[in-house]
C-alpha positions as CSV (number, residue, x, y, z in Angstrom):
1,X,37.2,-343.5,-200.4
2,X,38.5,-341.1,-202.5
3,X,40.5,-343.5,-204.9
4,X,40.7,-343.0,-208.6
5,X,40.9,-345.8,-210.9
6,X,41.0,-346.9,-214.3
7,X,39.8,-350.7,-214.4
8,X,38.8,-352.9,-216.7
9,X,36.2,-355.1,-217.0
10,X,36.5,-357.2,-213.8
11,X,36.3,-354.5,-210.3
12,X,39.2,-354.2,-208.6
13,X,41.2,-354.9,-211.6
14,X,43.6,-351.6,-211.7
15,X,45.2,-350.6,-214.8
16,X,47.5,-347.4,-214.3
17,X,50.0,-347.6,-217.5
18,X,47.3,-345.3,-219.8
19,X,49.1,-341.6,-220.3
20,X,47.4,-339.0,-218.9
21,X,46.4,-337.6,-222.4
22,X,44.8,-341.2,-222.9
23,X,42.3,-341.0,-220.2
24,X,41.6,-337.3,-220.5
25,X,40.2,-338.1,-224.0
26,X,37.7,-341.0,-222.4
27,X,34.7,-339.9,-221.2
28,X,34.7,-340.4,-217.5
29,X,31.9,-342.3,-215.3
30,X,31.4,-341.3,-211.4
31,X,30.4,-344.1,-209.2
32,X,28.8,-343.3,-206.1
33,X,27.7,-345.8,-203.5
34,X,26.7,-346.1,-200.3
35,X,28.3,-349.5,-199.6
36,X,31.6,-350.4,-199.4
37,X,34.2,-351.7,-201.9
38,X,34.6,-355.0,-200.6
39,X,30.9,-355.9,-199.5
40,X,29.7,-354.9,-202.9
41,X,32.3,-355.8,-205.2
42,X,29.9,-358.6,-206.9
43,X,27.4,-356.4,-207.6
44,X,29.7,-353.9,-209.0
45,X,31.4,-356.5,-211.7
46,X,27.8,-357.1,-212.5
47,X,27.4,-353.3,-213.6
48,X,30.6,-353.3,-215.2
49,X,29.4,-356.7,-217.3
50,X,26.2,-354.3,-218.6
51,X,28.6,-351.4,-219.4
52,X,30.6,-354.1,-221.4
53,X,27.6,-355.6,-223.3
54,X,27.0,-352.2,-224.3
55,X,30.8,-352.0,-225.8
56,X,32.4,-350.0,-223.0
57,X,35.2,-351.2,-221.2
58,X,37.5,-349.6,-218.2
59,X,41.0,-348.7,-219.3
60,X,40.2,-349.2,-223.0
61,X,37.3,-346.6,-223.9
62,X,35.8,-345.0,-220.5
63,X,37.3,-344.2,-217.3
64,X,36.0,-344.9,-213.5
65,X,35.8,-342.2,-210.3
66,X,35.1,-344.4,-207.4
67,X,33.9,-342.8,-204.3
68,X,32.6,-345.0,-201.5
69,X,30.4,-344.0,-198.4
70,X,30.9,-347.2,-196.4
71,X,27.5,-346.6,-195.0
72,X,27.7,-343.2,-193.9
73,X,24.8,-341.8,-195.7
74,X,26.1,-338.0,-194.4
75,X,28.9,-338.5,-196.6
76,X,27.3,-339.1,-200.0
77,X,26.6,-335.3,-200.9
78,X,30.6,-334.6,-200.1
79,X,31.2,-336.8,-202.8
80,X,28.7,-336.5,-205.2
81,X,29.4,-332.6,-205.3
82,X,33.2,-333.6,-206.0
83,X,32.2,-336.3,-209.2
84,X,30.3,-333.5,-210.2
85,X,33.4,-331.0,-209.9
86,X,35.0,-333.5,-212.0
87,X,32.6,-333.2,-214.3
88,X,32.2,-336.8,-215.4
89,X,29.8,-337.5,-218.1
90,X,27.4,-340.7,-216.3
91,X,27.1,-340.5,-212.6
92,X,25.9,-344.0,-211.6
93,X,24.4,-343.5,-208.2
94,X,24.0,-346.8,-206.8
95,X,23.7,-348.5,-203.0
96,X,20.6,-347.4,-201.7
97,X,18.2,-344.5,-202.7
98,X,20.1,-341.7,-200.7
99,X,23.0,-341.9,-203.0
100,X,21.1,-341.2,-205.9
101,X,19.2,-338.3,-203.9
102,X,22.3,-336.8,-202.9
103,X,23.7,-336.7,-206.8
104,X,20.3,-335.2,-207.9
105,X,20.4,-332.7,-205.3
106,X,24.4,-332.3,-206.6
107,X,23.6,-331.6,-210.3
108,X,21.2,-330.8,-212.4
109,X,22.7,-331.1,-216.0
110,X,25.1,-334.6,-215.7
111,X,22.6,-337.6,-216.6
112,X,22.4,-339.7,-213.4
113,X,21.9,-343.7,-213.4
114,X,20.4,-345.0,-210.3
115,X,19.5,-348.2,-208.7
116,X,16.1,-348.1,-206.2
117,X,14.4,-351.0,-204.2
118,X,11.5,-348.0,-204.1
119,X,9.1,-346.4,-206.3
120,X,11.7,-344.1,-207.6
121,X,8.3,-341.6,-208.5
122,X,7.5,-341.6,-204.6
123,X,10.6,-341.0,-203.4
124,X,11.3,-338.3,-205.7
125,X,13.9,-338.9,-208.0
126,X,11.5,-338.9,-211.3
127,X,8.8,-337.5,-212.3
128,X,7.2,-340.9,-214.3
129,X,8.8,-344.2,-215.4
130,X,8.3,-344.0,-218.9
131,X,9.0,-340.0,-218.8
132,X,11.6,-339.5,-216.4
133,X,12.0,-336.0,-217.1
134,X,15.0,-334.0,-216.1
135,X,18.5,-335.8,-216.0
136,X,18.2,-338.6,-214.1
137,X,16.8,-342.1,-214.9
138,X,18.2,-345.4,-213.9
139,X,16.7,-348.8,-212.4
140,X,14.1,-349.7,-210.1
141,X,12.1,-353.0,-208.4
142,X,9.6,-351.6,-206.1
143,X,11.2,-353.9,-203.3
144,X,8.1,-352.7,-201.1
145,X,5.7,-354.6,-203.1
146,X,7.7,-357.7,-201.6
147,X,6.7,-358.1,-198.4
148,X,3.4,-359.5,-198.6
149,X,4.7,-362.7,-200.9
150,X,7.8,-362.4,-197.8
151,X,5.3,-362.6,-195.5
152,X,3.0,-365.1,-197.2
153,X,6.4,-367.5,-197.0
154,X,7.0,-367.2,-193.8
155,X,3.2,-368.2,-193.2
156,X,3.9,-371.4,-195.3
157,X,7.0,-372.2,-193.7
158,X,7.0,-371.1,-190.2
159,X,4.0,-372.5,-188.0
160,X,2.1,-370.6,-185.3
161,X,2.8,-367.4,-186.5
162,X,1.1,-364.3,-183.9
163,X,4.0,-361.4,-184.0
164,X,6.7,-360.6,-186.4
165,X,9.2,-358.5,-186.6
166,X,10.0,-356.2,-189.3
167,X,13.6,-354.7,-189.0
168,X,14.2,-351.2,-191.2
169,X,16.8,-348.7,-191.3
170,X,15.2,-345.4,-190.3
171,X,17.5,-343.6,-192.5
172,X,15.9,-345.5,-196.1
173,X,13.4,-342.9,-197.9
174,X,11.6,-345.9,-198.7
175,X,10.9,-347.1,-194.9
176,X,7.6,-345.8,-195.1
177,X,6.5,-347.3,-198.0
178,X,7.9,-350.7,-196.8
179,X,5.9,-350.2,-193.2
180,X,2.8,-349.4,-195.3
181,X,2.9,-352.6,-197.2
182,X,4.1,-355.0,-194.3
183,X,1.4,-353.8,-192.1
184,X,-1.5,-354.7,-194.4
185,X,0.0,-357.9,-195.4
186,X,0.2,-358.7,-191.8
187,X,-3.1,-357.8,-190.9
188,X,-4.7,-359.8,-193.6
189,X,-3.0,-362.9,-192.2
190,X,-4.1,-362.0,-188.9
191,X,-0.6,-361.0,-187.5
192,X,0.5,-358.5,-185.1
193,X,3.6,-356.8,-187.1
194,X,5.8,-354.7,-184.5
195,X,8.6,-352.7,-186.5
196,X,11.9,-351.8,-185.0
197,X,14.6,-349.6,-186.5
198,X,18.1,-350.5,-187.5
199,X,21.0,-347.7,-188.5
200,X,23.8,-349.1,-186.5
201,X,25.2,-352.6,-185.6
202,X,25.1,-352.2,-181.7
203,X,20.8,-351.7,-182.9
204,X,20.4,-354.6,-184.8
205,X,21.9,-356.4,-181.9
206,X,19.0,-354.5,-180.0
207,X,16.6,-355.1,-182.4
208,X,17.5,-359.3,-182.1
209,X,17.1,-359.0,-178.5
210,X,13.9,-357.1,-178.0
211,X,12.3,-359.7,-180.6
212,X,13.5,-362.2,-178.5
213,X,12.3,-360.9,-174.9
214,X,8.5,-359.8,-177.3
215,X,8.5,-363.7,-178.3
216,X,8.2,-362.8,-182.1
217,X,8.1,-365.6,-184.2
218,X,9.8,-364.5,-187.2
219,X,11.6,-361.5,-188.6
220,X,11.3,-359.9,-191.5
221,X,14.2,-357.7,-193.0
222,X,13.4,-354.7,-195.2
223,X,15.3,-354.1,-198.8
224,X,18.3,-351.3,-197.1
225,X,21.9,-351.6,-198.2
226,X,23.2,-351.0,-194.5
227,X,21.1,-353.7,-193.6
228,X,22.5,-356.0,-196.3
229,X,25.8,-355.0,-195.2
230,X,25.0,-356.7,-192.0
231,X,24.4,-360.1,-193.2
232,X,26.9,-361.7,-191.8
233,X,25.8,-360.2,-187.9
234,X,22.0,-360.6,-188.6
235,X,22.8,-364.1,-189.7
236,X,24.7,-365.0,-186.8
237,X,22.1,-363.2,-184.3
238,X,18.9,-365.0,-186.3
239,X,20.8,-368.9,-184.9
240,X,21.8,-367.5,-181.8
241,X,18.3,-366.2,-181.2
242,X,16.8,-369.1,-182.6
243,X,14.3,-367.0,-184.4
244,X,13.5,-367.5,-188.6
245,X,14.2,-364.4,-190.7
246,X,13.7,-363.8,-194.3
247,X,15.6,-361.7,-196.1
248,X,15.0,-360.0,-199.8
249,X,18.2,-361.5,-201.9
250,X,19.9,-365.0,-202.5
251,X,23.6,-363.9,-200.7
252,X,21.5,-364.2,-197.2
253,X,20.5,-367.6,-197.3
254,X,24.5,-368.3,-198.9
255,X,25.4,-366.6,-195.8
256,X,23.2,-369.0,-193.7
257,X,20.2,-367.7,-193.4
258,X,16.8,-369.0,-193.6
259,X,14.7,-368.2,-196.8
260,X,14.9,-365.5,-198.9
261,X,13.1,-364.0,-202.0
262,X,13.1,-360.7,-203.7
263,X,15.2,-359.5,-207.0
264,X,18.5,-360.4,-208.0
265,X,20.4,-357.4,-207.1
266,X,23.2,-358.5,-208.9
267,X,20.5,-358.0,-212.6
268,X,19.7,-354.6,-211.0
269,X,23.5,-353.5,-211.6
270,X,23.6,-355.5,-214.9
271,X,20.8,-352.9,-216.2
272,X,22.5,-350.1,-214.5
273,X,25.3,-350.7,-216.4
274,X,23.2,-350.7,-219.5
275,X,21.1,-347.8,-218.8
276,X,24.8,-346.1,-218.1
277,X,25.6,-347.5,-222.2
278,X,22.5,-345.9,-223.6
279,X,23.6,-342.5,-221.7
280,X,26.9,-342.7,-223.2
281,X,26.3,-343.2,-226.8
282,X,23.6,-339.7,-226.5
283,X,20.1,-341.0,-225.0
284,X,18.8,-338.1,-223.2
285,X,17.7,-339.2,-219.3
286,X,14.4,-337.2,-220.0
287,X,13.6,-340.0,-222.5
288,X,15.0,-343.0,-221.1
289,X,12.4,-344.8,-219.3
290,X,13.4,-346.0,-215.7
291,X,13.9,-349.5,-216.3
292,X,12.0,-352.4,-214.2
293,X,14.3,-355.5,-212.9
294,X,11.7,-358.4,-212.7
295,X,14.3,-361.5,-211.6
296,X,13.2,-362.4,-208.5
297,X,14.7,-365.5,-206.6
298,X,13.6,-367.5,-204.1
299,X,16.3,-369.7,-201.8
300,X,16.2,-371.7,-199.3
301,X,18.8,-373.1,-196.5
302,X,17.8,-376.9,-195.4
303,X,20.9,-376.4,-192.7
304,X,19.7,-373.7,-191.5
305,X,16.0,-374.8,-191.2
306,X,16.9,-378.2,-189.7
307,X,18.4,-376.0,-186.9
308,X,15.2,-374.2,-185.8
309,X,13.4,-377.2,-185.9
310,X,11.7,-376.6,-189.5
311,X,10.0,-378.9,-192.0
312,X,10.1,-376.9,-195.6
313,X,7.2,-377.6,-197.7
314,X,8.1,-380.2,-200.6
315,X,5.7,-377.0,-202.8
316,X,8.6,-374.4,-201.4
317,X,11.2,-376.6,-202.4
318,X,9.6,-377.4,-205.7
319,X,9.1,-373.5,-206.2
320,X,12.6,-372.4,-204.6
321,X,15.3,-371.3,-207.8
322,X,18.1,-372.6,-205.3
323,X,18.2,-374.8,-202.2
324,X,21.0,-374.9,-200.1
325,X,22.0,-378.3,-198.0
């Protein structure tokens, strides 16, 4: 968690023979995340593809602190108060809006670079989008905004439809926001929309369960990296429950899940790593405006509807950027 590496341009990718006097004179960039190594390794590489677009590459001309929270969200100020003790000169706060709240709340004067699924104004980590203001900027999507086309899918997709479920982690500052949006998407489709919280794995177990026993006919996953995390286990729980989720990126359906559409996280942490170059070569975060990812995928798994018993719309197909059978 508290590794230091020098990489290059692939993650994971250590490269140790550079003299100490050789890294001191690179400018160093922190890395804080709320996920883990492993889990977000593909993302990461994406980041470090921006960073090389904009001519910086690990081990040649900047250096990488990596410090990892593996989902413990209490953890992130601890480490963001020692990058900034470091005194690196980009802190890229990425994995979830906590880790970029926890490096604002850590320092005041080293430019931070942040990826948000929220409205990074309402959540408090700038003060406009085209004015950030202050020393942090980054990248957002307004993931919120998703949930009426997510639910709208689901309508095309899944027939019947009375109750769903939508799963959050109580622990996102965007969980409001996300409620908000779901709720009057629901009600103007004439759905009941229960909402059940999420910050552990035995809970989303709970969660599956209790959706189950409620007879919900679909569920709905909100944009949360602990909940991405647990793919895999929501995956596995939406076939053993027999109940259709969707989910907001491509790497759920891969997994085996249902349907998914929202923005290519993967692009998110491409512009990170762009909005990290700008920093780097002197843009001030006060006037870099907060940059807006807009690729947004829909996928689709044929397996995995054939399973529950679903017919997918030859108009979802048609629309769908992958299908998986």
């Amino acid at each position: 968690m508290r590794r230091r590496e020098v990489i290059g341009g692939l993650v994971g990718t250590a490269a140790w023979p550079l003299c100490a006097r050789a890294q001191q004179s690179m400018p160093v960039i922190g890395f804080l995340s709320g996920r883990s190594q492993d889990e977000a390794s593909g993302d990461t590489a994406a980041f470090h593809q921006g960073l090389n677009e904009m001519g910086y590459v690990g081990g040649r001309n900047v250096v990488f602190e990596y410090r990892w929270a593996e989902g413990q969200n209490d953890l992130l100020p601890a480490l963001a108060a020692d990058l900034v003790r470091r005194q690196v000169a980009v802190l890229a706060a990425v994995g979830g809006n906590n880790s970029a709240l926890a490096a604002k709340r850590a320092t005041a004067s080293i430019p931070i670079v942040f990826t948000s699924s929220a409205d990074p104004v309402l959540v408090g980590l700038v003060t406009s989008l085209s004015h950030p203001g202050g020393n942090v900027t980054g990248v957002s999507w307004f993931d919120a905004q998703l949930g009426r086309k997510q639910l709208q899918l689901l309508s095309e997709l899944v027939p019947h439809v009375t109750l769903v479920v939508l799963m959050v982690n109580p622990q996102s500052p965007e969980v409001a926001e996300q409620r908000e949006t779901a709720q009057q998407a629901a009600r103007a489709l004439g759905w009941q929309l229960h909402v059940m919280a999420a910050s552990s794995a035995s809970e989303v177990d709970a969660a599956y369960a209790e959706a189950k026993r409620q007879r919900a006919n679909a569920i709905m996953i909100s944009s949360d990296p602990f909940l991405h995390s647990r793919r895999k286990q929501i995956v596995a729980l939406a076939a053993q429950h027999g109940i259709p989720t969707i989910s907001g990126g491509r790497e759920w359906v891969a997994a085996g899940g249902l349907i998914s559409y929202g923005n290519s996280i993967p692009d998110a942490y491409r512009r990170a790593g762009l909005q990290t170059g700008r920093l780097l070569r002197g843009v001030k975060p006060a006037d870099l405006p907060v940059d807006r990812s807009t690729k947004f995928e829909l996928a689709i798994n044929l397996t995995t509807a054939k399973s529950l018993g679903l017919t997918v719309p030859e108009k979802l197909l048609v629309a769908a950027d992958e299908v998986i059978e």
